[in-house]
Steps between C-alpha positions, in 0.01 A plus 500: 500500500598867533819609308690630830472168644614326205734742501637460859521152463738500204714769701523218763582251288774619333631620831497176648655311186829742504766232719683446150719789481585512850708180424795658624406561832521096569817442302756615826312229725416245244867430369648395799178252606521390182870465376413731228689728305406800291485378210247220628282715729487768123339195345205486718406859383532419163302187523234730658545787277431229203210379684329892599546511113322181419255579708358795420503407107278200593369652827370800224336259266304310792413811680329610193263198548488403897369695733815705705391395851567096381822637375593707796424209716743269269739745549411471854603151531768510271664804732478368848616108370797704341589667840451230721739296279749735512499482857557162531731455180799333551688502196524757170308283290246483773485935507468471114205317519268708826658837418603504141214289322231560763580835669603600111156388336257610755637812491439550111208314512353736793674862299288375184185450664496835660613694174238369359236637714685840490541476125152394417303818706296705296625881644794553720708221337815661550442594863407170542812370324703738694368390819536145445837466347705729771315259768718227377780759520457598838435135618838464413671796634299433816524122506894543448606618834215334691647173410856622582379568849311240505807263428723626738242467809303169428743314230412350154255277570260687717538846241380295223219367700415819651496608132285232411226584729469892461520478093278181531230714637560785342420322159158320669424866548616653174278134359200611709496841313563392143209436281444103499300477197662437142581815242256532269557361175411738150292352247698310267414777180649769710767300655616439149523878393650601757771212531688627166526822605732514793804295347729757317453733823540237755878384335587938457418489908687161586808679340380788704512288822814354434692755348418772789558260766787425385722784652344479877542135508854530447531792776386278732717257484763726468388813685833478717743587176246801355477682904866529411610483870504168752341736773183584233413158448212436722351847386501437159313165559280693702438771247428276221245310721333822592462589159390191417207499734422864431466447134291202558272688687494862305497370132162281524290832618689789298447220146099539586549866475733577223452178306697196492685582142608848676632276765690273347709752318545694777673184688723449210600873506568416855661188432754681246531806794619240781756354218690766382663628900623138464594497165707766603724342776298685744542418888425628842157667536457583139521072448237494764285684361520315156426211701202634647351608201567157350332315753190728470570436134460108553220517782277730245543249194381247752171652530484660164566196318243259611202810473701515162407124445116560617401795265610279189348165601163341571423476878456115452875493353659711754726246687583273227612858326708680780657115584643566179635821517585444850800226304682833341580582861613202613691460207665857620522394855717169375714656190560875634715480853701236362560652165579834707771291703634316248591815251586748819859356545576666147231793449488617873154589608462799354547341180267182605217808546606674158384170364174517701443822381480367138268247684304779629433665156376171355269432756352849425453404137337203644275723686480715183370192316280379783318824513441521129389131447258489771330803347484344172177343287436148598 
């Protein structure tokens, strides 16, 4: 099977596993039909948020054994069954269970399988990367206001059916293109060498992950406060999303020309750069433009971190690998907006981002280490 097609299928795959984080789309419609409140309707995300999580630590450790298009079909199933029970869910426990367990785990389960046949090319892996993790981005951003449209003309029930079919066959498709026969597996000798030398650089690049997620994640949720202005809201969310997909998408292809350690330290210069406008107390477009850079900040470490993952690990321990590393942002993604909230009240934001900016400098040390281990003897 040629590399483009394994390629294209991945691309489709994680564009057609992205309903997650457009949760908030259904939440206006859903509490109401459901005599729901917020707080409620927050716990389906997290459910599924825990679930993407579990799933692409285990969905990583099968995919490096079972072929992708029996995992891309399995996240198929899981998908559609997910979306056609949240149509017909009556009750919160009910959404928990189609959207937050199943929506939640196919949607890791599919993201693993096709970072793994980005991650495990032999040239090109951070184009690849690139092009396969701002899919999942743009699935979202495009999947976001479909739905809300979508809602308003046909209802609940019918959207999440409607849903159900078009993702259902974009997955048979993305299945079709994926190869269907098993990684293959080194010799046990060389499986052995090689297994001892990734460790110390795979924990220096989980604190990597986490710690230069960190700042993003908390923008998001609380993009609102940094834009400064009520009126600047929706255009700071906007920004940050555009510079999330854009660094998703440039980062893969510039790391195959300058080198992934060259990279990674230039996303933590960036990651400082986007901190200290905010730091500052900055608002209006000067805020804006912090927020920009940080979400091209987060979007590049997206790519950068699993082609990070690949050059320091065995093809045949790829997705068992990045699963793990993949934890130091979910860690982030749980720990850093509420942390951000919670101190706020008392530090304002410009000192919650004076904070991140000492975050900032030790996920560059991270980096630092990362870089220096992963060029050391075995």
């Amino acid at each position: 099977m040629s590399k483009r097609r394994a390629i294209t299928g991945a691309v489709l795959l994680d564009l057609a596993v992205s309903p997650l984080f457009a949760w908030d789309v259904f939440t206006d419609m859903l509490g109401p039909e459901l005599q729901a409140g917020e707080t409620a309707l927050a716990g389906v995300f997290s459910v599924g948020l825990v679930a993407f999580m579990a799933a692409v630590v285990l969905g990583g450790r099968t995919a490096d054994r079972t072929p992708p298009r029996r995992l891309a079909l399995i996240a198929a199933t899981g998908m559609v069954a997910g979306l056609l029970g949240s149509a017909v869910a009556g009750s919160v426990t009910a959404m928990v269970l189609a959207f937050g367990v199943l929506v939640g785990a196919s949607s890791g389960l599919g993201y693993a399988t096709a970072v793994r046949v980005a991650g495990t090319v032999q040239t090109g892996r951070g184009l690849a990367l690139g092009l396969v993790v701002s899919a999942y981005a743009i699935g979202t951003a495009v999947l976001a206001p479909l739905a809300s449209t979508l809602l308003i003309a046909l209802g609940r029930a019918a959207t999440f059916a409607l849903l159900a079919g078009v993702l259902g066959l974009l997955l048979i498709l993305a299945a079709v293109l994926v190869p269907g026969t098993a990684p293959e597996r080194r010799a046990a000798v060389e499986h052995d060498e090689h297994s001892r030398r990734p460790k110390l650089p795979v924990v220096a690049l989980w604190l990597a992950f986490g710690l230069g997620s960190a700042p993003a994640l908390a923008a998001f949720a609380q993009a609102g406060q940094l834009a400064g202005t009520a009126s600047t809201v929706a255009l700071a969310v906007t920004l940050l999303n555009v510079g999330n997909f854009a660094g998703r998408l440039i980062a893969g292809p510039l790391s195959d020309r300058i080198g992934r350690p060259a990279a990674l330290h230039a996303n933590a210069a960036l990651l400082v750069l986007a901190c200290v406008p905010l730091a500052l107390g900055a608002a209006g477009p000067l805020a804006l433009a912090a927020l920009l850079v940080l979400g091209t900040q987060y979007g590049a470490l997206s790519t950068l971190t699993p082609a990070a993952t690949a050059d320091v690990t065995p093809p045949d321990r790829f997705g068992a690998t990045f699963g793990l590393v993949f934890t130091g942002w979910g860690v982030a993604g749980i720990l850093a907006p509420v942390a951000a909230a919670a101190v706020a009240p008392w530090l304002g934001y410009d000192g919650v981002y004076l904070a991140f900016l000492v975050v900032g400098a030790a996920a560059w040390a991270c980096v630092a280490a990362f870089t220096r281990l992963s060029h050391a003897p075995a």
